[in-house]
PDB file of N, CA, C and O in Angstrom, chain B, residues numbered from 101:
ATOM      1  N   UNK B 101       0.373  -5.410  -6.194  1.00  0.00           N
ATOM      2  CA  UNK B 101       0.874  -6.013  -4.979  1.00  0.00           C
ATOM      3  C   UNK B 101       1.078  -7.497  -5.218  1.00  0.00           C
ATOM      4  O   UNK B 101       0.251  -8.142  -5.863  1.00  0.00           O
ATOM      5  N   UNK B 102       2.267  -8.095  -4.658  1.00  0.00           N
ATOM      6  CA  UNK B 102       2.424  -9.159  -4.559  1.00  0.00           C
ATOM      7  C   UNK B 102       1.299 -10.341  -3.946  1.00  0.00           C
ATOM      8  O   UNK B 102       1.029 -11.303  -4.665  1.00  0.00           O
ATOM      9  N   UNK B 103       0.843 -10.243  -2.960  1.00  0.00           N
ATOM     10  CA  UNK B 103      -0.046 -10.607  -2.113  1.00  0.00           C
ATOM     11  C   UNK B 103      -1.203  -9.730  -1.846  1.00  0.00           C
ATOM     12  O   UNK B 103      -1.070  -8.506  -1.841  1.00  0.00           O
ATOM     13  N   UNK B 104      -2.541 -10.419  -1.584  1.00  0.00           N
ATOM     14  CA  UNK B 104      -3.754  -9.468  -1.034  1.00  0.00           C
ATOM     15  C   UNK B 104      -3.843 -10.623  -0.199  1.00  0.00           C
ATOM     16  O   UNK B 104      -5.013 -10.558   0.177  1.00  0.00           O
ATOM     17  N   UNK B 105      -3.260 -11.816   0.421  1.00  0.00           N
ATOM     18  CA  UNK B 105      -3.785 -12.649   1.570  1.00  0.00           C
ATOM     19  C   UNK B 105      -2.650 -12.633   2.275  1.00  0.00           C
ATOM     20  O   UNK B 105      -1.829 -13.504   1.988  1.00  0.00           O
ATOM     21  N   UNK B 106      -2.410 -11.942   3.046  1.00  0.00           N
ATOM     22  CA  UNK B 106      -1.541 -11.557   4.262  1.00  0.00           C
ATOM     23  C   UNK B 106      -1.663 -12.936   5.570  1.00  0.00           C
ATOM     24  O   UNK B 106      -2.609 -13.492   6.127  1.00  0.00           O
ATOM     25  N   UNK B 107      -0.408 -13.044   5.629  1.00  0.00           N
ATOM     26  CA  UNK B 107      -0.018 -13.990   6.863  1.00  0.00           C
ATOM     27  C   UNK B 107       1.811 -13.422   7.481  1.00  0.00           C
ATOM     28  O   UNK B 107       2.829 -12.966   6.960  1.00  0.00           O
ATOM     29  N   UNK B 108       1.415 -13.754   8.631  1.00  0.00           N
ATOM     30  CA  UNK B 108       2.513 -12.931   9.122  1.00  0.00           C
ATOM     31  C   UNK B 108       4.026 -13.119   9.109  1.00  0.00           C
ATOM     32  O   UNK B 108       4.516 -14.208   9.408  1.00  0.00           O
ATOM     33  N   UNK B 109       4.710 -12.156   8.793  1.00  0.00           N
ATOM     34  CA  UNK B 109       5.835 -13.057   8.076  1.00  0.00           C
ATOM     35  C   UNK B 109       6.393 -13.258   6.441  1.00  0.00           C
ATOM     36  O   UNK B 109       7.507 -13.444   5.954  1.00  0.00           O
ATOM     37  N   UNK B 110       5.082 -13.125   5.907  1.00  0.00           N
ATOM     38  CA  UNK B 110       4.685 -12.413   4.681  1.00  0.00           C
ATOM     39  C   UNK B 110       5.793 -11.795   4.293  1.00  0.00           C
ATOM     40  O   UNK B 110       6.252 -11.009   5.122  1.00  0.00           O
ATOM     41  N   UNK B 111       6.580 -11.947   2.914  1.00  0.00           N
ATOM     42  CA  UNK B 111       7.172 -10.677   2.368  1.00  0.00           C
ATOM     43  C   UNK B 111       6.718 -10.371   1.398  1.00  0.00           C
ATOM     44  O   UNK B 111       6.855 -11.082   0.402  1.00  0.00           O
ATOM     45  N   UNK B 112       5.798  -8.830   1.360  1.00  0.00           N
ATOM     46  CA  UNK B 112       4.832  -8.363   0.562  1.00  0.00           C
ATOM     47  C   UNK B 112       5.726  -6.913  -0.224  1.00  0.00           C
ATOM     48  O   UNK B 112       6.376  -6.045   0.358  1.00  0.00           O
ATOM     49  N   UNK B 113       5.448  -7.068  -1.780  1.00  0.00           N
ATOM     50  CA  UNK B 113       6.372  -6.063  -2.439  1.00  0.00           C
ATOM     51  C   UNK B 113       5.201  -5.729  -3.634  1.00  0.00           C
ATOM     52  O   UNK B 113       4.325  -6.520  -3.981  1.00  0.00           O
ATOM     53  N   UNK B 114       5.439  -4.165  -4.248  1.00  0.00           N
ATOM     54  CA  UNK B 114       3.974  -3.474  -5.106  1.00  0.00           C
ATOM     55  C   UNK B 114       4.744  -2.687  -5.670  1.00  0.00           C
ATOM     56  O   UNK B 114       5.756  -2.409  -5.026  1.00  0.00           O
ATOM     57  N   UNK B 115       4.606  -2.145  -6.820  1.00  0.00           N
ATOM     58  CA  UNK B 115       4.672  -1.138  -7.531  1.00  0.00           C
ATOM     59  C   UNK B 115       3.609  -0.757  -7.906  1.00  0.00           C
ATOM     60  O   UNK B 115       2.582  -1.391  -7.664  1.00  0.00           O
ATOM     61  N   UNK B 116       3.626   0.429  -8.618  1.00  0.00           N
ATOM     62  CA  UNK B 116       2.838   1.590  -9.122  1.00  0.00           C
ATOM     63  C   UNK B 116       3.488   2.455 -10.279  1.00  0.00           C
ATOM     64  O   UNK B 116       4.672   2.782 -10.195  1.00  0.00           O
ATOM     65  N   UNK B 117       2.811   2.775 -11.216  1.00  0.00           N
ATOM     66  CA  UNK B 117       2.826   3.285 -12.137  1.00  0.00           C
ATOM     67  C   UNK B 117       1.947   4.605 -11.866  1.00  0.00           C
ATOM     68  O   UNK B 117       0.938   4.498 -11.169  1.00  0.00           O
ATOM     69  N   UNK B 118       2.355   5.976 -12.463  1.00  0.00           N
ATOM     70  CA  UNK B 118       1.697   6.843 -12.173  1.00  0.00           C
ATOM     71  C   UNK B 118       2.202   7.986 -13.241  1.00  0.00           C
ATOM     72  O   UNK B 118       3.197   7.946 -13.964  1.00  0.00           O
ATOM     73  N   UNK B 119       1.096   9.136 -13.101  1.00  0.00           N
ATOM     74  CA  UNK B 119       1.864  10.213 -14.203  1.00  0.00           C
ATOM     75  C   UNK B 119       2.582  10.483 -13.159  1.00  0.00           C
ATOM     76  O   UNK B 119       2.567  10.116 -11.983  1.00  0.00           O
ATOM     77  N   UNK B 120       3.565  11.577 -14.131  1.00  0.00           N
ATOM     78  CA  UNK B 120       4.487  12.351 -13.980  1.00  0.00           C
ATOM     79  C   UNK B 120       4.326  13.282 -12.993  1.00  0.00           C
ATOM     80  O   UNK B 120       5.319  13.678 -12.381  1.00  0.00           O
ATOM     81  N   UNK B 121       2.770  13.869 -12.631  1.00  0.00           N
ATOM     82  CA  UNK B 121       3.319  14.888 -11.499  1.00  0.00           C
ATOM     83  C   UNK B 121       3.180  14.318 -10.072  1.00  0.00           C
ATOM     84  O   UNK B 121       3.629  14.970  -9.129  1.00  0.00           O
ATOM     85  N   UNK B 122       2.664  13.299  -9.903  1.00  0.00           N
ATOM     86  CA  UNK B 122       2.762  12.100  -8.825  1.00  0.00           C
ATOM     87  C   UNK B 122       3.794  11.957  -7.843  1.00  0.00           C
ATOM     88  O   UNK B 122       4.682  11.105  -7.825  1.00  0.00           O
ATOM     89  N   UNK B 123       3.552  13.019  -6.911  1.00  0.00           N
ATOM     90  CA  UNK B 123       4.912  13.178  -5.772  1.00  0.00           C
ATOM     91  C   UNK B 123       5.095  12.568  -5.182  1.00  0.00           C
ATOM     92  O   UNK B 123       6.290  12.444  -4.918  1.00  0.00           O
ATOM     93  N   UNK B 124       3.902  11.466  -4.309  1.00  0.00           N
ATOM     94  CA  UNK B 124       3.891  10.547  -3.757  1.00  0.00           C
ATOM     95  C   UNK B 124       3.009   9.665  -3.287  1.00  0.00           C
ATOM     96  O   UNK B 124       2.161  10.210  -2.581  1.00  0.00           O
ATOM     97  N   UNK B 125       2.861   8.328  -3.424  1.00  0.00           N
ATOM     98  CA  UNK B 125       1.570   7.555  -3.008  1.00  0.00           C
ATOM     99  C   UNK B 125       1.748   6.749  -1.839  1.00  0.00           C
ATOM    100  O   UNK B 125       2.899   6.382  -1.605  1.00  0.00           O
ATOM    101  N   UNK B 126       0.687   6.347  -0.935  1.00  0.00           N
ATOM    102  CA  UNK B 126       0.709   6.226   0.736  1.00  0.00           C
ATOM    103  C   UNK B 126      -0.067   4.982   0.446  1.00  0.00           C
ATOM    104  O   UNK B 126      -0.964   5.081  -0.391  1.00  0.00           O
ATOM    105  N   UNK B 127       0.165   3.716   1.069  1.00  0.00           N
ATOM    106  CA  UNK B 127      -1.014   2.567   1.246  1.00  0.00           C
ATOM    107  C   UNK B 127      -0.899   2.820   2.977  1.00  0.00           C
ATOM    108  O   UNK B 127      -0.109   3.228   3.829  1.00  0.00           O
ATOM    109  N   UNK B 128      -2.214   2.293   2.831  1.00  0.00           N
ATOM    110  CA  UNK B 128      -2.905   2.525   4.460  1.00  0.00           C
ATOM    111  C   UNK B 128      -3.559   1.021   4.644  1.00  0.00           C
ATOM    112  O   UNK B 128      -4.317   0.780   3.704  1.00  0.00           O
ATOM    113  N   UNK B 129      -3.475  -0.014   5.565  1.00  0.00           N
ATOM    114  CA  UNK B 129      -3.612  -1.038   5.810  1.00  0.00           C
ATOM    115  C   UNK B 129      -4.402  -1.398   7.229  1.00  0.00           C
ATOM    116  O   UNK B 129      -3.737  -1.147   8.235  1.00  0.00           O
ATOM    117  N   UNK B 130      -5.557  -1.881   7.422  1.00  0.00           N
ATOM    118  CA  UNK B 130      -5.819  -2.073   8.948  1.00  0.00           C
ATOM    119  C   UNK B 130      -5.067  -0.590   9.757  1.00  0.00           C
ATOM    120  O   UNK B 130      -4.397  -0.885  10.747  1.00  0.00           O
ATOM    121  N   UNK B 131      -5.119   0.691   9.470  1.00  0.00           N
ATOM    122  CA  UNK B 131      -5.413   1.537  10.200  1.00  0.00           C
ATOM    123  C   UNK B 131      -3.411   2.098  10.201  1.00  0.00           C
ATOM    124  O   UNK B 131      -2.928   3.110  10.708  1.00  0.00           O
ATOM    125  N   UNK B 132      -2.848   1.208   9.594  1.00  0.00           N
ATOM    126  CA  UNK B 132      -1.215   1.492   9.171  1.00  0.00           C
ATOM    127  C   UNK B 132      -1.250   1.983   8.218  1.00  0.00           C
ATOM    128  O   UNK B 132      -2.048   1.695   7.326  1.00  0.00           O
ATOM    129  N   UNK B 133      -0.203   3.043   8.148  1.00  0.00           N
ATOM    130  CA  UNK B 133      -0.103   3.912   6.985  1.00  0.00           C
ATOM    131  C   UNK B 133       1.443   3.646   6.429  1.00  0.00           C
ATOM    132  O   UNK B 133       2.296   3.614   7.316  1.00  0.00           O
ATOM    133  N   UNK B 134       1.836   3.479   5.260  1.00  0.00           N
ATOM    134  CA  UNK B 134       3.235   3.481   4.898  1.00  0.00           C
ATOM    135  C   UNK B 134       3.530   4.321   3.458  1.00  0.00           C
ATOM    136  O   UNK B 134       2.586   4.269   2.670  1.00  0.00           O
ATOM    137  N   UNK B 135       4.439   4.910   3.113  1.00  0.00           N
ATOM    138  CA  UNK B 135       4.794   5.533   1.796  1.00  0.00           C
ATOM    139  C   UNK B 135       5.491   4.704   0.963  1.00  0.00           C
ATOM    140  O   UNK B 135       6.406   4.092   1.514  1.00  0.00           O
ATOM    141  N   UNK B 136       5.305   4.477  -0.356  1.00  0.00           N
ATOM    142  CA  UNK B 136       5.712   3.342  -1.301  1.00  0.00           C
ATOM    143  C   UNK B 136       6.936   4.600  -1.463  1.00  0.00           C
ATOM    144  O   UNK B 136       6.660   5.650  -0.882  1.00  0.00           O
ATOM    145  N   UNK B 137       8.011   4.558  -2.073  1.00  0.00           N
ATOM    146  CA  UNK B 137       9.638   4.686  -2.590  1.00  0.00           C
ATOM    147  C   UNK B 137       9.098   5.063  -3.716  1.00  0.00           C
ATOM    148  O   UNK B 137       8.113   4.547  -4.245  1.00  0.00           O
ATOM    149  N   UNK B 138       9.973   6.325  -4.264  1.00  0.00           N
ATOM    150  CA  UNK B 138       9.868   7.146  -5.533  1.00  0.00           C
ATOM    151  C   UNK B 138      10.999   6.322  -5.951  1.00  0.00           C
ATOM    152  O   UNK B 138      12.009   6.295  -5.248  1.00  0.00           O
ATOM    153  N   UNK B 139      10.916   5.583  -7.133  1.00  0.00           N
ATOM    154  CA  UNK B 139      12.409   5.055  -8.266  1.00  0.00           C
ATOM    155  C   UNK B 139      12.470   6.350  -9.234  1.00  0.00           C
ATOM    156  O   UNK B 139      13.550   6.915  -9.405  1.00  0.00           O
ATOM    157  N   UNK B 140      11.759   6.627  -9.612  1.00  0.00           N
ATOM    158  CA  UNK B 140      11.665   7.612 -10.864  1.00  0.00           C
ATOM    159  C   UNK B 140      10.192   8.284 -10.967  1.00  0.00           C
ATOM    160  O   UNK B 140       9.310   8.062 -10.137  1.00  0.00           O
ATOM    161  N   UNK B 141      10.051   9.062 -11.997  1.00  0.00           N
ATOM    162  CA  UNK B 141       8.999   9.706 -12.131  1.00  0.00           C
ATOM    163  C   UNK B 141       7.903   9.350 -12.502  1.00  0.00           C
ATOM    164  O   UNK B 141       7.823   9.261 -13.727  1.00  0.00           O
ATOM    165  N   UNK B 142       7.004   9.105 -11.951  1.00  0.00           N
ATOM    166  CA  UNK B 142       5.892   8.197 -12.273  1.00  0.00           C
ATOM    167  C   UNK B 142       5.944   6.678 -11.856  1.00  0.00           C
ATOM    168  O   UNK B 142       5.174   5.835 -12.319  1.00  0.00           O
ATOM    169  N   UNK B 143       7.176   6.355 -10.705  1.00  0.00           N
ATOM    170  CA  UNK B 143       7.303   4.879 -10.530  1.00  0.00           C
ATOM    171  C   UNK B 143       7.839   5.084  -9.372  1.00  0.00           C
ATOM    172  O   UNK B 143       8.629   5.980  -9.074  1.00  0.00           O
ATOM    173  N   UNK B 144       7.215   3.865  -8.394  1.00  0.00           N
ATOM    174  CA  UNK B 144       6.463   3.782  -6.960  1.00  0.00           C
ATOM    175  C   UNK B 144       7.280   2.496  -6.621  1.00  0.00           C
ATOM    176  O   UNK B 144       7.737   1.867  -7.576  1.00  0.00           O
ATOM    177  N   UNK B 145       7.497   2.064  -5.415  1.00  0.00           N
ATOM    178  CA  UNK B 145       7.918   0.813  -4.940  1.00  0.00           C
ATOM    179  C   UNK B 145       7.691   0.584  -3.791  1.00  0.00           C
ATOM    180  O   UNK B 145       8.356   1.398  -3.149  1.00  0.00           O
ATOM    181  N   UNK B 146       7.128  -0.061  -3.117  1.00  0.00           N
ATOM    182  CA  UNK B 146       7.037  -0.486  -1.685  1.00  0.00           C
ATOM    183  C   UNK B 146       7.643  -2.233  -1.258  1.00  0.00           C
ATOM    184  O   UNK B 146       7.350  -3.203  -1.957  1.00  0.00           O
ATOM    185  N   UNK B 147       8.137  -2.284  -0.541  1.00  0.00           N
ATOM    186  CA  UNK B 147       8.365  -4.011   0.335  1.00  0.00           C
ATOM    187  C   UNK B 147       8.168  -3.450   1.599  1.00  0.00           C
ATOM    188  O   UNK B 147       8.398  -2.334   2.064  1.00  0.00           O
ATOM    189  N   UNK B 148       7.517  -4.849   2.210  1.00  0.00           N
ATOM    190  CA  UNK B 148       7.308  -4.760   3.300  1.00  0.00           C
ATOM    191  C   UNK B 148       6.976  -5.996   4.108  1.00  0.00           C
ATOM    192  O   UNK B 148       6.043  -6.643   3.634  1.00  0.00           O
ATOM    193  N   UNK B 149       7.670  -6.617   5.530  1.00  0.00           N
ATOM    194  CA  UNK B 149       7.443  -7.543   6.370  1.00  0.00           C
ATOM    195  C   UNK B 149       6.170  -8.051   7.054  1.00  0.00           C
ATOM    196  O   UNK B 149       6.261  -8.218   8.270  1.00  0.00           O
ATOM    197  N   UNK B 150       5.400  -8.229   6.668  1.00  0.00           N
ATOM    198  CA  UNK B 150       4.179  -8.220   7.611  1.00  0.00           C
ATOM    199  C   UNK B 150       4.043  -9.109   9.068  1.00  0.00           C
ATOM    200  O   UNK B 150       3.975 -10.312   9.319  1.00  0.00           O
ATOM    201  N   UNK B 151       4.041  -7.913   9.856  1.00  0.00           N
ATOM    202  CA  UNK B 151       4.110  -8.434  10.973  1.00  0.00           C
ATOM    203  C   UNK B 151       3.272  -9.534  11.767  1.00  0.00           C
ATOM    204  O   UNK B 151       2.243  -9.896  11.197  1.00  0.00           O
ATOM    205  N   UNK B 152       3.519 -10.034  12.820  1.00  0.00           N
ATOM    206  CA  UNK B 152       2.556 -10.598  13.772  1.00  0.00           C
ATOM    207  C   UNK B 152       1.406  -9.965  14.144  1.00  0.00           C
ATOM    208  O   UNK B 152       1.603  -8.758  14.005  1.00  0.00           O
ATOM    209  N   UNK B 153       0.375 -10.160  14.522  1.00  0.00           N
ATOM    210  CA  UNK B 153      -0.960  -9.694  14.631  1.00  0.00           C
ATOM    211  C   UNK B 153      -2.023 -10.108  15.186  1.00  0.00           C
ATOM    212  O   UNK B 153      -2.308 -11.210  14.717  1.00  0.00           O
ATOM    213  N   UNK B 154      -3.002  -9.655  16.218  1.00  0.00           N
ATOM    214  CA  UNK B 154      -3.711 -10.594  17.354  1.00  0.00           C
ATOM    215  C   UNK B 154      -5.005 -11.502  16.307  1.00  0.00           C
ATOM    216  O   UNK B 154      -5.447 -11.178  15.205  1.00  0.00           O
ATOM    217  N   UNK B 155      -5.214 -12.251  16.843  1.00  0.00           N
ATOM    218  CA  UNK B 155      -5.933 -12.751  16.632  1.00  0.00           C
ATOM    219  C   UNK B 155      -7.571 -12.231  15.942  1.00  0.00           C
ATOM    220  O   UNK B 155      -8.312 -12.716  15.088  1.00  0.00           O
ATOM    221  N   UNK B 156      -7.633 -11.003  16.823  1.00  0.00           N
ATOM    222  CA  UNK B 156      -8.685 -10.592  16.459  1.00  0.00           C
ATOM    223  C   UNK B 156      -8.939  -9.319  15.111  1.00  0.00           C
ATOM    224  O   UNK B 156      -9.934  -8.691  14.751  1.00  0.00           O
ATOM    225  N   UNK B 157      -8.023  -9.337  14.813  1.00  0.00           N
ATOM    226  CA  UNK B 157      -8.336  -8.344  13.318  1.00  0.00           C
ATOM    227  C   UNK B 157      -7.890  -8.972  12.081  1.00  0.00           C
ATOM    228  O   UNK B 157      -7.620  -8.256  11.117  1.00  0.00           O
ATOM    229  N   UNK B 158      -7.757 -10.578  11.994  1.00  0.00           N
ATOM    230  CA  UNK B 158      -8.009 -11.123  11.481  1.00  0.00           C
ATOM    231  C   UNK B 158      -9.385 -11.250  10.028  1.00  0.00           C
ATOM    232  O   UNK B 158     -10.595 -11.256  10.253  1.00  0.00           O
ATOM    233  N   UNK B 159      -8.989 -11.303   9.162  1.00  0.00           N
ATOM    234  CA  UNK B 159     -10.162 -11.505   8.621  1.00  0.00           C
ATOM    235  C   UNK B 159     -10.444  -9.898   7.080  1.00  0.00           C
ATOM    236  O   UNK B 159      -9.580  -9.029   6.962  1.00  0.00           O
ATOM    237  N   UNK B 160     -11.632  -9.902   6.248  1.00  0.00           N
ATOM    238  CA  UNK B 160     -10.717  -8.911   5.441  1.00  0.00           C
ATOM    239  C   UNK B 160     -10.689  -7.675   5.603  1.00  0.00           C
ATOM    240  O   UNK B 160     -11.425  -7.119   6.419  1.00  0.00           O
ATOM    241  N   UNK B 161      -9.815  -7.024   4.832  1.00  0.00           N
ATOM    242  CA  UNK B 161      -9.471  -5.682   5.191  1.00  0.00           C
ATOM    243  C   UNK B 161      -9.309  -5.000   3.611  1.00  0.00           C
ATOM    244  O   UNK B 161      -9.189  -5.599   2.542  1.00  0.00           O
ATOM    245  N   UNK B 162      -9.355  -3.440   3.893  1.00  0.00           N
ATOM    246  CA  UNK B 162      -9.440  -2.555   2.602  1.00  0.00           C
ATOM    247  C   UNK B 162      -7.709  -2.277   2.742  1.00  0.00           C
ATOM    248  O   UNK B 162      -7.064  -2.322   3.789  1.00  0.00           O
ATOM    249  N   UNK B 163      -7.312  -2.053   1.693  1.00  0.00           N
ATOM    250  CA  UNK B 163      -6.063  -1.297   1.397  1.00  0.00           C
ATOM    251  C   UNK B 163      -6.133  -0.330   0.428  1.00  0.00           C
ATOM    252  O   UNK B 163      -6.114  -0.451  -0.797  1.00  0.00           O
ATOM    253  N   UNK B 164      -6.233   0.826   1.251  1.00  0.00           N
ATOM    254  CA  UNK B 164      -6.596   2.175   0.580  1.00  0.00           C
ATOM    255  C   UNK B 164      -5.043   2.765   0.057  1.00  0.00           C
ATOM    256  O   UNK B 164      -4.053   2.873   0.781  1.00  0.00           O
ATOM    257  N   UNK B 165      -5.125   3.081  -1.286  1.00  0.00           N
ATOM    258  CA  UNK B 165      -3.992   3.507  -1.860  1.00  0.00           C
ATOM    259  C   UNK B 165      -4.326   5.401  -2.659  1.00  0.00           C
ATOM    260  O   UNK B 165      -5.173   5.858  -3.426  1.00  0.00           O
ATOM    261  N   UNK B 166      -3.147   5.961  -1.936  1.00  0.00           N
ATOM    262  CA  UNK B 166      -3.666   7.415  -2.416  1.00  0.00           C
ATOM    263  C   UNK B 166      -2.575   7.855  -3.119  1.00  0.00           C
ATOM    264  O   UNK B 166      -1.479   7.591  -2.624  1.00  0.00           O
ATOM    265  N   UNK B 167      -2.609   8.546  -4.301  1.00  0.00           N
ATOM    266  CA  UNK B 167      -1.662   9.337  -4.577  1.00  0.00           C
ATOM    267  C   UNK B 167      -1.810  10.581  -4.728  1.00  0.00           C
ATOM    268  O   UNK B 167      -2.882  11.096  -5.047  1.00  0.00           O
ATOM    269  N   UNK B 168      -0.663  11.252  -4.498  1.00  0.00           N
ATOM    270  CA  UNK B 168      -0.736  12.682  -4.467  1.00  0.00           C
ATOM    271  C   UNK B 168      -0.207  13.495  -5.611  1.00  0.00           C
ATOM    272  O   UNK B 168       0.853  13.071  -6.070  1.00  0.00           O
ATOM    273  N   UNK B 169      -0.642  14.428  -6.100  1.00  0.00           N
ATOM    274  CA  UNK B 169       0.658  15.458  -6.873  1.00  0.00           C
ATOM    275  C   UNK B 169       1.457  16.142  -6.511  1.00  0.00           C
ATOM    276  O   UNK B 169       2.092  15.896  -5.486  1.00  0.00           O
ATOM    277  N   UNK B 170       1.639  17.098  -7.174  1.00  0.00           N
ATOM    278  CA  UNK B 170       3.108  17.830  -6.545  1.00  0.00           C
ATOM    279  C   UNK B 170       2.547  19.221  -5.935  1.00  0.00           C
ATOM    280  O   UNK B 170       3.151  19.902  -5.106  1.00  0.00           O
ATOM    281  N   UNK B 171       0.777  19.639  -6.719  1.00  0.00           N
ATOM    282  CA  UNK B 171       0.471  20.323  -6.479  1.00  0.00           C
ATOM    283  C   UNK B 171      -1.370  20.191  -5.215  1.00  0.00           C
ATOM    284  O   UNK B 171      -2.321  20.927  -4.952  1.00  0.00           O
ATOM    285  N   UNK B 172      -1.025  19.172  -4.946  1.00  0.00           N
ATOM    286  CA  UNK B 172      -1.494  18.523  -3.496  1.00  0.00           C
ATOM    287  C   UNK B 172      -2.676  17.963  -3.776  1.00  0.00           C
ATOM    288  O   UNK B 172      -3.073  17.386  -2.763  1.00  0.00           O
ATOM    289  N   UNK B 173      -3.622  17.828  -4.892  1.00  0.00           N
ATOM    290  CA  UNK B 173      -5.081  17.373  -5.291  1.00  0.00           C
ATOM    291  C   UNK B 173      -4.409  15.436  -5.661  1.00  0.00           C
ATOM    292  O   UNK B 173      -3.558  14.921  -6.386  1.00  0.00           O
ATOM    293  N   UNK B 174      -5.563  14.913  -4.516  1.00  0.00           N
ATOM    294  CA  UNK B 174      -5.133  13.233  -4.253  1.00  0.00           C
ATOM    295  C   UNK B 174      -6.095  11.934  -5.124  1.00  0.00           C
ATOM    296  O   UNK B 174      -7.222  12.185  -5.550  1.00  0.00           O
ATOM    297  N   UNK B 175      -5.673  11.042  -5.232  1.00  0.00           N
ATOM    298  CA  UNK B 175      -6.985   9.812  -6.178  1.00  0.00           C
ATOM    299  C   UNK B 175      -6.564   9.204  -5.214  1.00  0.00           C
ATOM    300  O   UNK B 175      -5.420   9.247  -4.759  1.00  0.00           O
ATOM    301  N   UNK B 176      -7.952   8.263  -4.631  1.00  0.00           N
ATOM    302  CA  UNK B 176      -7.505   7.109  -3.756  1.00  0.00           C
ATOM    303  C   UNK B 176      -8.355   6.268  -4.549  1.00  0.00           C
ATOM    304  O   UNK B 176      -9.360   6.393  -5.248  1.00  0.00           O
ATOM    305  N   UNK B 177      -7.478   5.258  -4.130  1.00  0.00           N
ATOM    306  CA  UNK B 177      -8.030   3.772  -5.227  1.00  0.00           C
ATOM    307  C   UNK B 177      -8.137   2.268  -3.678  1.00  0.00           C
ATOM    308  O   UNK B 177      -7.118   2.011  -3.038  1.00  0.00           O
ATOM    309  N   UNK B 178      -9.243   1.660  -3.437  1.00  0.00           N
ATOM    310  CA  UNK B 178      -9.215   0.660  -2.500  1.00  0.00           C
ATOM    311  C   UNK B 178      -8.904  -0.759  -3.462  1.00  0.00           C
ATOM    312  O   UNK B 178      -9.176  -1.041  -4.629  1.00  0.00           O
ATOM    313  N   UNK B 179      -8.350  -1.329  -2.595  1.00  0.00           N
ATOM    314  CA  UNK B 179      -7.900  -2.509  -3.398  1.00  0.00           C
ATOM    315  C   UNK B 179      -8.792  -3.897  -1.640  1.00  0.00           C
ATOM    316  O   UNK B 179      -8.611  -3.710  -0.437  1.00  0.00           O
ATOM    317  N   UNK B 180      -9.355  -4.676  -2.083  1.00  0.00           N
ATOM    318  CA  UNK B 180      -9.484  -5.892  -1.410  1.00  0.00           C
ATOM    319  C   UNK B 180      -8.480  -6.472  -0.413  1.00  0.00           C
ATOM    320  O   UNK B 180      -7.423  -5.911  -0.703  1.00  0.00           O
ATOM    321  N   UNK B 181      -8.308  -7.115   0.380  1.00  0.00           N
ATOM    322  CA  UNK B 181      -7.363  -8.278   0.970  1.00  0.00           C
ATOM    323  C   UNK B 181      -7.839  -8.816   1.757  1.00  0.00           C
ATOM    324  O   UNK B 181      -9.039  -9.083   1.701  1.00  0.00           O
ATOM    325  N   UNK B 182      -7.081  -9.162   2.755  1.00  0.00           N
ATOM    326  CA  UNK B 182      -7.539 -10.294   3.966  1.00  0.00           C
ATOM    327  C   UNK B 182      -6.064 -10.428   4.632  1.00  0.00           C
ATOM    328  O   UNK B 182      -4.950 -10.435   4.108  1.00  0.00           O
ATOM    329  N   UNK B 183      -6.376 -10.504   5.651  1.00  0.00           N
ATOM    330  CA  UNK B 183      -5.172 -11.245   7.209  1.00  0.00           C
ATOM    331  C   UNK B 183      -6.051 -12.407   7.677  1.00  0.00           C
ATOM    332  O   UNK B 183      -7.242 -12.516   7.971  1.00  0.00           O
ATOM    333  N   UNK B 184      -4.707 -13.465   7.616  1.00  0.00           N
ATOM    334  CA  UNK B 184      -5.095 -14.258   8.068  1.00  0.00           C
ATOM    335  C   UNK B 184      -4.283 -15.069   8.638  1.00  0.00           C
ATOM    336  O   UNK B 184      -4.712 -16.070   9.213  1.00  0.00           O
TER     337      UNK B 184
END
């Protein structure tokens, strides 16, 4: 990921590398879920705007990243950040 310190407004962009049977991987953010873009097989892409946000969920947060296969058994990997 481009960024792990989120401010709003933010233009935040990630890839992923993955095997081959890797159908698709999901980051989940403060309770948002989004699907990163298949380029090719084993390669992931996400961008994304980060929006405005209250005041109060501020502060850090997990970004849980899962991938899936083709034959549905998942790895989730947490990565650190923060809004701020």
């Amino acid at each position: 990921m481009s960024e792990r310190n989120f401010h709003p407004g933010d233009h935040v962009y990630g890839t992923a590398l993955a095997t081959l049977n890797v159908a698709s991987i999901e980051v989940r953010i403060a309770g948002y879920s989004m699907s990163m873009d298949k380029i090719g097989p084993g390669r992931f892409t996400l961008s994304y705007t980060v929006p405005n946000y209250p005041f109060f969920v501020r502060g850090p947060i997990s970004i849980l990243v899962i991938a899936r296969t083709t034959q549905g058994a998942a790895t989730t990997e947490t990565i650190s950040g923060s809004l701020q």
